[in-house]
N, C-alpha and C positions, 0 to 999 in steps of 0.2 A: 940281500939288496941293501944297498947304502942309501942312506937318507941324507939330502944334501940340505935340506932347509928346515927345517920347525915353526909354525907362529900357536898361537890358542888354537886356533881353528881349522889348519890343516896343515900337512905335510907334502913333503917332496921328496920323491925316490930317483936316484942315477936316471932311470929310464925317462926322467920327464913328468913320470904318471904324478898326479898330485890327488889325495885322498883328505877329504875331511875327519875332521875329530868331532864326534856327535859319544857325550857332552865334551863340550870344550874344555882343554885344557884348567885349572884352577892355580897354575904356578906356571909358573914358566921354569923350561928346561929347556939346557945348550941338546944342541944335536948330539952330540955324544951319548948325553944321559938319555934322549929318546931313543937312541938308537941302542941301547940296552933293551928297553921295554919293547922294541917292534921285533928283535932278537929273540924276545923269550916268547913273545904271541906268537910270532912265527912258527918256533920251535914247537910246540904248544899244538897248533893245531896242525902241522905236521903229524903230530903223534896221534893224534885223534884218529884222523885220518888213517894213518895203517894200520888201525886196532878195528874199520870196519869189516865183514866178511858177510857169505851168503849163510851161513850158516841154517839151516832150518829151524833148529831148537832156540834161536833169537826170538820168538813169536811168544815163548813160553815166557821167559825170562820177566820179571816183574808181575806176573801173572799169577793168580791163586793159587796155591798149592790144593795137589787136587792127593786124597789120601785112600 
């Protein structure tokens, strides 16, 4: 999604949608350079995302090793 506006405190995507920045910006950045960084968050939690499953053995993971 392209970002068409930047200020500190919120953004704007093609679609209209306008999303706050909680914490606000501390520099400012052209829409370009934000629009690297919502590129890689994106990317990002895309990945996350297709790494979830049902796994059963998910419940053990972190859990005491039992011997």
């Amino acid at each position: 999604m392209r970002i068409l506006r930047v200020t500190w405190e919120e953004f704007e995507l093609e679609d209209g949608s306008v999303f706050p920045i909680i914490p606000p910006l501390t520099e400012d950045l052209t829409v370009e350079e934000f629009q690297t960084h919502y590129d890689y968050a994106s990317t990002v939690v895309r990945r996350s995302e297709k790494t979830r499953c049902d796994d059963s053995n998910l419940a053990k993971l972190g859990s005491k090793r039992e011997d």
